[in-house]
N, C-alpha and C positions, 0 to 999 in steps of 0.2 A: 334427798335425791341422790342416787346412786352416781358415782361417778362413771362419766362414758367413755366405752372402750377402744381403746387404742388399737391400731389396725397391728396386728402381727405378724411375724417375721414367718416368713411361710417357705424358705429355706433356715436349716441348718447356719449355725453362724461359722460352725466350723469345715472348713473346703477340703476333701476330700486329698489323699497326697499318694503318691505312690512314682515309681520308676518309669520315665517313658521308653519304649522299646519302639524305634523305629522301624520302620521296611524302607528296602531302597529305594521306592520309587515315594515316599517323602510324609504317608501319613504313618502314623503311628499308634500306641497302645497304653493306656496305663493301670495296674492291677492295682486297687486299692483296698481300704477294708469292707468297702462299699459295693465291691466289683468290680470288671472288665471295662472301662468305657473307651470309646474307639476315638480318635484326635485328626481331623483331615489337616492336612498338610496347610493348611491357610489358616489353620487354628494355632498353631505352636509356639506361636511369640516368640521366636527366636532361642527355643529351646532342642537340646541336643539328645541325640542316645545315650542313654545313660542316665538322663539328668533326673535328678527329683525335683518333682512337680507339684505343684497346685493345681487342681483343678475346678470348673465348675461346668455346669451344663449348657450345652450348647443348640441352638434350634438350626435345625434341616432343613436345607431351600430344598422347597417342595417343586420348584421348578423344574420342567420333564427333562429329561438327559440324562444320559450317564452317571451312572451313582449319582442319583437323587432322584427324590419324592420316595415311593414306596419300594420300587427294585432297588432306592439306592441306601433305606436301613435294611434290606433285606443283604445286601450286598455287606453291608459295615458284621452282618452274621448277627441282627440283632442286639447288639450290643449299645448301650448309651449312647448317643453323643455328646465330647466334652471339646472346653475348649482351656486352655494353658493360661492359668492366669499370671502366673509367674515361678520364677525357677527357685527354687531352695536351696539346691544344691548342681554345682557344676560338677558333670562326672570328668572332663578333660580339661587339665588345666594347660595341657601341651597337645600337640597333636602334629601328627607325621604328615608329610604330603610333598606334592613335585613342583617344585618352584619354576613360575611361570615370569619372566621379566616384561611389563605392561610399564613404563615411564610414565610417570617417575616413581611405579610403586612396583612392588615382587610380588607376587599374587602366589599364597600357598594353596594348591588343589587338594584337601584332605585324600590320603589313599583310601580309608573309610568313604565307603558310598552311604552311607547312614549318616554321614553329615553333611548336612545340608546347606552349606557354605563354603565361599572361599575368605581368606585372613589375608588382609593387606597390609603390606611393611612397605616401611619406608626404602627405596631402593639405594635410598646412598648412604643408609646406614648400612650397606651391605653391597657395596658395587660390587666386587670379586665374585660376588653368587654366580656361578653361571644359568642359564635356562638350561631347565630340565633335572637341575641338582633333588635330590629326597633329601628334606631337613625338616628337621624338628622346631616346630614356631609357639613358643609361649605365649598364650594368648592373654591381653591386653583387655580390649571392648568385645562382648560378645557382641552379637548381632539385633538389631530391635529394629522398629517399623520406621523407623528414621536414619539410623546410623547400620552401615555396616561391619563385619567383624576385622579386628586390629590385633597384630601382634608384635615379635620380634623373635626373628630366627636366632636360636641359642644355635643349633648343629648343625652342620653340616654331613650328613650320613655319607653320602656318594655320588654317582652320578646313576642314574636312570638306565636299565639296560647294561650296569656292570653285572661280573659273577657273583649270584647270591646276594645282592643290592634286594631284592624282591624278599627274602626270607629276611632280613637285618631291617627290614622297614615292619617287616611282621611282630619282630623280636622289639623294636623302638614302640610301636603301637601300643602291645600290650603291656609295655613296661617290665620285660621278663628280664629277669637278673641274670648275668652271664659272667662275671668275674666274683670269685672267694674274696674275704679277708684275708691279707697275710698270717694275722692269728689263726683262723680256719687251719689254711693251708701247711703253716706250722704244724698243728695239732694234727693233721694227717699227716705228715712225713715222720712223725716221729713215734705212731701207731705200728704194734706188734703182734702178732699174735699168741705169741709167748706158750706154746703147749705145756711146758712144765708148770707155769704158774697158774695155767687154766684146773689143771690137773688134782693141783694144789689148794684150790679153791674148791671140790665138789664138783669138775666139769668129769663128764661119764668120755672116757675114752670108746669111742667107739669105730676107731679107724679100721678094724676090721669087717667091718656089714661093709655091702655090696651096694654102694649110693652111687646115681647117678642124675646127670642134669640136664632136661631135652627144654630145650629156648629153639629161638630163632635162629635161620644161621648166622647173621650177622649180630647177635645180641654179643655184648663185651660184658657187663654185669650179670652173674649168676648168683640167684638168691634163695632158691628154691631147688633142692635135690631132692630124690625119692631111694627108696629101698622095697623090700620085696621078699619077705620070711614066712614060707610054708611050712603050718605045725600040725598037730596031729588033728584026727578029725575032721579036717577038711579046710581049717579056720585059718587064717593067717595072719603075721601083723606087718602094716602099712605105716613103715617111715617116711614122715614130711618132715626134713630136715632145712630150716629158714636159717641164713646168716645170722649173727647175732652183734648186729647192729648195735645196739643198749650199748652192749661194753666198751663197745669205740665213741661212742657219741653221748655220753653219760648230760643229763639236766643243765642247764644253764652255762655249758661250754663255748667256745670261740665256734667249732662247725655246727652247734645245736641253734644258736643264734642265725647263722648263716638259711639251716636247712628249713627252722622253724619260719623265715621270712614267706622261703619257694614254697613248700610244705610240698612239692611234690617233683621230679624230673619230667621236664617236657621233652617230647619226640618229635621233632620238625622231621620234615621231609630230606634233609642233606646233613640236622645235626643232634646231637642231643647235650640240651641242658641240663645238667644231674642237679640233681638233690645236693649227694657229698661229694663232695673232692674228690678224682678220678682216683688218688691213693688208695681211697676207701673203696669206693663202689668200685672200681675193677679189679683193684689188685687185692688188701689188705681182707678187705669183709665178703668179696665176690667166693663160690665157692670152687674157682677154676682144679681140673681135674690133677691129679697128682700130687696137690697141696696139702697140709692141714687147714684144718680152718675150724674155729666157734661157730657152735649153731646153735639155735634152741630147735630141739628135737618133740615133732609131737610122735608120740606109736597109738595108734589106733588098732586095738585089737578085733576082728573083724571073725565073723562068723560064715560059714560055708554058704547061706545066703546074702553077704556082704553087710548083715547089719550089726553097728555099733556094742558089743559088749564090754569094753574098757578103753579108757584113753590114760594115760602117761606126758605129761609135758617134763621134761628136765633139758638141764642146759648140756651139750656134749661137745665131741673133738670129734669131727668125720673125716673121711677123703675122698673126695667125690671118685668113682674109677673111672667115669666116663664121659664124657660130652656128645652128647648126638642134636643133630637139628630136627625137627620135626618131621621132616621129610625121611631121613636117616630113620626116626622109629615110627614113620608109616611102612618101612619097607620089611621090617619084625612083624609089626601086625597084617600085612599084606601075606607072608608067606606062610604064616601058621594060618589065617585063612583057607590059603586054597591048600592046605593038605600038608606044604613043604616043610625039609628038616630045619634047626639051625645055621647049617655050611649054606642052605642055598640063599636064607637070609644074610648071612655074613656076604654074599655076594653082588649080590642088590646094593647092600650097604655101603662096600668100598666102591661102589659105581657111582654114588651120590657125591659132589665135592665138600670137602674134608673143611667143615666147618671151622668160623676163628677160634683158637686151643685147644683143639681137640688135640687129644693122643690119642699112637694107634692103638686098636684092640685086640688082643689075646685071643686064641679059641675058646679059651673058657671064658672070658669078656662077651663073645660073642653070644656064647650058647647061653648066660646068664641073662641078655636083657633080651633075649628071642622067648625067654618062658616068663619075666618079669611081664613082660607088655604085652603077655598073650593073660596073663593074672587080671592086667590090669585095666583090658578091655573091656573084660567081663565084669571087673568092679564098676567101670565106668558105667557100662547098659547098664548093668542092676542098679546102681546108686539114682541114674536117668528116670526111672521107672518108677522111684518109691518116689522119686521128687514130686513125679508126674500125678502118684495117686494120692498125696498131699495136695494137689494143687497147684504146682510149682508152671508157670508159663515158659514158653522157649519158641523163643523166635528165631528166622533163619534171618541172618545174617552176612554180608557182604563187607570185606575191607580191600580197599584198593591200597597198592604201597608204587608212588612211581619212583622207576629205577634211573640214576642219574649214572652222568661220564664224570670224572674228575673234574671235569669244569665248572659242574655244577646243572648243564645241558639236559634234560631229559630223555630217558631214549626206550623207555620200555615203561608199561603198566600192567604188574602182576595184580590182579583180582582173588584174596584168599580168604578161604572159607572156611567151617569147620572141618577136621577128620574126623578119624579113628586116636590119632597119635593127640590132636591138641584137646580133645573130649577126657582124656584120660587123665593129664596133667588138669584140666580145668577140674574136673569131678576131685581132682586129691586136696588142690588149692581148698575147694567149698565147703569141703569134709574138715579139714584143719584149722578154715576160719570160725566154721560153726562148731566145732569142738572146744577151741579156747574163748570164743565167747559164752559160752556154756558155762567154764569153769568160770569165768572173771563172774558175770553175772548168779551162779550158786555159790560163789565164795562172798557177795557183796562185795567184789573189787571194784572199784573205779577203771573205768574205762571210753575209750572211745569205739561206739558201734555205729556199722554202716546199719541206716535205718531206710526201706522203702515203702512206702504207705500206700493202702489201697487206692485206686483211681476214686476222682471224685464221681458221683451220680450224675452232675453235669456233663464230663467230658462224656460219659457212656452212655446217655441220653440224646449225645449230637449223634450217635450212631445206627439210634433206631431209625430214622428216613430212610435210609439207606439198604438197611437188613430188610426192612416192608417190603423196599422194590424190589428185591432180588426173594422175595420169599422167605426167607428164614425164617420171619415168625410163625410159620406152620414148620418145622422145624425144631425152632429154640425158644427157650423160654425167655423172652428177652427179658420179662423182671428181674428173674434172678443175674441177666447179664448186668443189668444196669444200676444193682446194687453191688457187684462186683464182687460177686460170686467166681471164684476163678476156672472151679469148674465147667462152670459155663462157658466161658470164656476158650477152655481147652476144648468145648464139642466146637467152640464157633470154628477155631482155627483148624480144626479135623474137615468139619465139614467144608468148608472152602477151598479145601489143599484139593491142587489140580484143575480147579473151575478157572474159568476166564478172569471172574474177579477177585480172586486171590490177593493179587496185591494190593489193591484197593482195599479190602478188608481189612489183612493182618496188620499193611501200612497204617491204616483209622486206627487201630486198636491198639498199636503200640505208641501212636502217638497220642491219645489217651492216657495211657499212664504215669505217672506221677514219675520227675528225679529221686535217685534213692540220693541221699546226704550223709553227711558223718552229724552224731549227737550224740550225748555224754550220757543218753539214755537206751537203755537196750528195749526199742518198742517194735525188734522183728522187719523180717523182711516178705514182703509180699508176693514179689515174683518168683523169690525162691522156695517160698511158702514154708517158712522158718522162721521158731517165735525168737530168735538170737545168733546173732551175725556180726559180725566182727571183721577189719582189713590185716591179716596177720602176717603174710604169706610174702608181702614186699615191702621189707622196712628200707633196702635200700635205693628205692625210687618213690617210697609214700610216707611223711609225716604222720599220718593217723596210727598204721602199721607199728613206727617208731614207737608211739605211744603203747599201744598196747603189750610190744615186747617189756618196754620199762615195769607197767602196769602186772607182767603176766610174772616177771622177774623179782618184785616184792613179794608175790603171791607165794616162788621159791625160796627165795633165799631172807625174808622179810624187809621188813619198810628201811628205807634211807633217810637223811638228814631235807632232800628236799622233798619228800614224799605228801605233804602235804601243800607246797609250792606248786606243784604237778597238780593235781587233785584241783586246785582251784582255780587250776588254767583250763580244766578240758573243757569247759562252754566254749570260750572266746576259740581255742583252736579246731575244735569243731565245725565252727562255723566258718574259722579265717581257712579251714583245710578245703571245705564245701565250693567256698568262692575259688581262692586256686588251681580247683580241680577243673571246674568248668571254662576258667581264663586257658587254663595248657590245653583241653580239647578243643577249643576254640581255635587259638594257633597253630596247632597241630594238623589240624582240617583247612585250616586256611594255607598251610604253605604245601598239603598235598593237593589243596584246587588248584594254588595258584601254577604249579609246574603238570598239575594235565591240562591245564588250558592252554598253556605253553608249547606242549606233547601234540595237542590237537591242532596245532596253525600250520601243520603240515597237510592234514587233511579238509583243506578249505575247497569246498567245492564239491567233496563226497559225499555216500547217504550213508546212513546207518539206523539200525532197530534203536530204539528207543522207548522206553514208557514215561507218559506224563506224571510225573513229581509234586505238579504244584498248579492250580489255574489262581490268577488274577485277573482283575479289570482288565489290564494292560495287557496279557496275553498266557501263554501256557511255558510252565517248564516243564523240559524233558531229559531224563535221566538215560545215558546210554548204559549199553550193557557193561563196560569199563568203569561207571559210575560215575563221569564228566556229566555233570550239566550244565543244560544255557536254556537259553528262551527262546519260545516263539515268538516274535511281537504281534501283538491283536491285527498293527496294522497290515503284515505280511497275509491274513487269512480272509482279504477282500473288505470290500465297500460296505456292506452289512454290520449294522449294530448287533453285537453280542454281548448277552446278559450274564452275569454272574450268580448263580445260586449254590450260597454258599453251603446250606445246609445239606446239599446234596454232589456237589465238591464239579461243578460242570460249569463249562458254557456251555450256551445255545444260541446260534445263531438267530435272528428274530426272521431274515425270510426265507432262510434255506433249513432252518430245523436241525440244520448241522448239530453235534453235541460233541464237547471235547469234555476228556471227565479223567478223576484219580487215578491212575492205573492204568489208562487203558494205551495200549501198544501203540505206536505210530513206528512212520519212517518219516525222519529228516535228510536234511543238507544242510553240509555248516557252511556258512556264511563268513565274510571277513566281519570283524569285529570294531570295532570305535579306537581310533588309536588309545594306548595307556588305561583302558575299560579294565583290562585282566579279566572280558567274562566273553562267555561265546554265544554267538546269535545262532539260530536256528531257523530255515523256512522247512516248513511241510509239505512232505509229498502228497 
């Protein structure tokens, strides 16, 4: 007789693991190789943002209410529910926050609203702490259904409400490096740029072309110059002339150490973190005008319709002749517009204030970048266009920069957008990244390329409900949108430009698409609709960049003694480049929230246009036209339960029918705020 069978195991033995990403208001997400599954806030087992997870499945009180029974997986967006069976990995072994004195213990308040805790120290291991100090607490016990979380204040950052205390707790949070090694710092001070010996080596003298460099006005590092050579026939050639970084920062040195930790220079709102030692990035390697300076030169020979027929990489000596701000060479391309000569641009131009080192301009300086940037519009729209008939997606864009007093105070919010001037420099950049990746990748060089991969079917599938209601699919082909066709994608965004719901659309659809990342494999980019892409253009604010100059540098001059050392690193810096990038836009964006929300406590009380950003449970976020936002809270919009449908990005009121949805315009009033919150409330008009 057969043996009888044993009841089996009807899950997996092995639990599911992936990263939790919290929301502020306390549930969270974790992506696994399994999928998306969604973690309510009473699920987490004393698990943190960041943390790596275990997971397993979790059942849903089907009990009526608010997120739960059926509106409430419909709310979770369909998604699993799991619940944290325990941590792996702790992503915060420290954490910033405002010391609150509770006798006989210091109570740390994380400045991180994504954690979900406060850390209690002993207070007479710390009487001097005052209340209200920002310190750094080494955490001890995490948090569990019995004990709460435990640490010991290592820092003392400052006091709460000093100058720039708000960005220095930004800086503590994310762990961003802000002092060199003396070795580093050595190794820049004692960096030259030696033209005779450049010369000497095979560097092409080329300080007589007419190179120039339009940044920002307040940029200090210049890495990127242009030139500007009409030859016969109609065709010209287009110098992108990049610092040449390689030679100051050669493999496994004291600043390459330093730089390879950051892998890239962060932009705070009041400072900047470099990459290299101010030596290098502003002075030594920057290509400030009047100077000499090493570049690696690419010349793109260009044809009367602006497309590709030869490119040239070699290493040269330039002198940049110019420095204009952006605004300086929108006032070239403004005046060759409407008609006007070069003297009337030269007039516009010293009207605009005299950007950091600039020198002044000559007539012939003048008259030179009035016919350059009228060349180089035209490459711009033409280059725009083939992108376009490629495939290439382009979204409209907003960047807010707020403008401080010396104290550190906020006192203005410029809102900047594309031109004429920064389209042109962007189109030279793309043209020069995708030229040396071109070469690296047909020569079989080792490199590191920016790679963006088509959206998944998923994400582009949440967007057909959406398209249905407003009609588009009598319209658009939604198949081919939602195999990510980009074509398609390009009619969607035609067809919605100017309608009501425009931003609702292009917002869905670029949130949809996939991070581009850096990988040691050239598999194309998608937005740009280019099968080879490369970061070449700023080696001295980006690590990957670095790489490739070194990379593009054997490919001239042949292999070096660590050339195979390199080679075997580009996994691991690809990926540690990827993580970095997204830590400095992170802080970056967080310390230009934290000083408009700062900007706006002046305006408590007022209204202002707005568009909805974001709907939750808990209520709606609204984006002002300065790009500040804050929240409605649910409770501000009356006594009536409002449901969440995620799939279609609204509320709805259940007895007024009200509906608040993605995009759609309101008027607020801001509201006073929660003391030490840093976020701004909102009620509706």
């Amino acid at each position: 007789m057969g043996r009888k069978r044993t009841s089996t195991r009807r899950t997996p033995k092995a639990r599911p693991r992936g990263v939790l990403e919290l929301a502020p208001d306390g549930f969270g997400f974790v992506t696994t190789a399994e999928g998306e599954f969604f973690v309510p806030a009473s699920k987490l087992a004393g698990a943190c943002h960041g943390d790596v997870v275990e997971i397993a499945p979790a059942k849903v009180n089907t009990t009526a209410g608010p997120g739960k029974g059926k509106q409430g997986q419909k709310q979770l967006g369909q998604r699993p529910t799991a619940r944290v069976l325990r941590v792996v990995q702790r992503a915060h072994d420290t954490l910033i926050g405002r010391y609150e004195v509770a006798d006989p213990f210091g109570v740390v308040v994380p400045e991180d609203p994504r954690i979900p805790f406060d850390v209690f120290t002993m207070r007479s291991e710390n009487p001097d702490i005052p209340h209200g100090a920002i310190v750094r607490v080494r955490m001890v016990e995490y948090p569990s259904r019995n004990t709460a979380a435990t640490g010991v204040v290592e820092e003392v950052l400052g006091m709460e409400g000093e100058p720039g205390m708000d960005i220095e707790a930004i800086i503590a949070r994310h762990k961003l490096e802000t002092q060199f090694s003396q070795a580093a710092l050595a190794e820049a001070a004692s960096a030259q740029v030696d033209v005779d010996g450049a010369l000497a080596c095979g560097y092409k003298d080329e300080r007589s072309r007419f190179a120039f460099t339009v940044d920002p006005f307040d940029a200090r590092d210049f890495d990127d110059s242009l030139s500007i050579e009409k030859l016969e026939g109609g065709s010209i050639k287009l110098g992108i002339h990049i610092a040449d970084v390689s030679h100051y920062v050669p493999w496994g040195g004291a600043i390459d150490a330093d730089a390879r930790k950051r892998a890239t220079s962060v932009y705070l709102v009041d400072r900047v973190l470099p990459m290299l030692p101010e030596a290098l990035s502003n002075e030594v390697c920057s290509l400030v005008p009047g100077q000499p300076r090493r570049a690696f030169t690419v010349d793109v020979m260009l044809d009367a319709g602006f497309k590709v027929s030869s490119v040239d990489c070699h290493l040269s000596i330039i002198e940049s002749k110019a420095r204009l701000s952006y605004e300086q060479a929108q006032c070239y391309i403004d005046a060759h517009l409407h008609g006007e000569a070069w003297h009337d641009a030269a007039k516009l131009v010293k009207e605009q204030p005299m950007p950091q080192g600039a020198l002044p301009l000559s007539e012939g300086a003048h008259e030179h970048l009035f016919d350059a940037l009228a060349t180089l519009k035209r490459f711009a729209q033409a280059r725009a266009k083939m992108r376009e008939a490629a495939g290439g997606l382009d979204f409209e864009t907003r960047e807010a920069k707020v403008q401080l007093d010396v104290e550190g105070h906020p006192t203005d919010v410029v809102v900047r957008s594309r031109t004429a001037a920064t389209s042109c420099v962007e189109e030279a950049m793309i043209l020069a990244n995708e030229c040396v990746a071109e070469r690296l990748r047909n020569a079989q060089t080792p490199g590191i390329f920016r790679v963006h991969e088509a959206p998944s079917i998923d994400s582009l599938s949440a967007l057909v409900p959406i398209l249905q209601e407003f009609g588009y699919d009598k319209q658009l082909n939604l198949a081919d949108l939602v195999t990510g066709n980009p074509h398609a994608a390009q009619q969607l965004l035609a067809l919605v430009r100017g309608r009501a719901e425009a931003p609702l659309i292009s917002n869905l659809l670029l949130r949809a698409q996939q991070r581009a990342v850096y990988k040691p494999d050239c598999e194309g980019h998608y937005g740009l609709a280019l099968e080879a892409y490369c970061h070449f253009t700023s080696p001295i604010r980006r690590y990957p960049d670095l790489v490739v100059h070194r990379m593009l540098r054997t490919h001239v001059l042949g292999k070096t003694e660590s050339y195979q050392a390199e080679c075997d690193s580009l996994p691991w810096l690809a990926e540690h480049s990827s993580k970095m990038e997204r830590i400095a836009e992170t802080a970056a964006r967080e310390s230009q929230e934290t000083k408009l929300v700062e900007y706006m406590q002046q305006f408590i009380g007022q209204d202002f246009e707005g568009i909805v950003s974001g709907v939750a449970t808990y209520g709606l976020f609204v984006q002002l036209d300065n790009t500040a936002e804050g929240l409605v809270p649910i409770r501000s919009l009356g006594n009536e339960y409002f449901s969440l449908d995620v799939a279609a990005y609204k509320l709805t009121g259940q007895d007024t029918g009200r509906t608040f949805r993605l995009g759609q315009r309101v008027r607020v009033r801001i509201q006073p705020g929660q003391p030490h919150s840093r976020k701004l409330e909102f009620s509706l008009l």
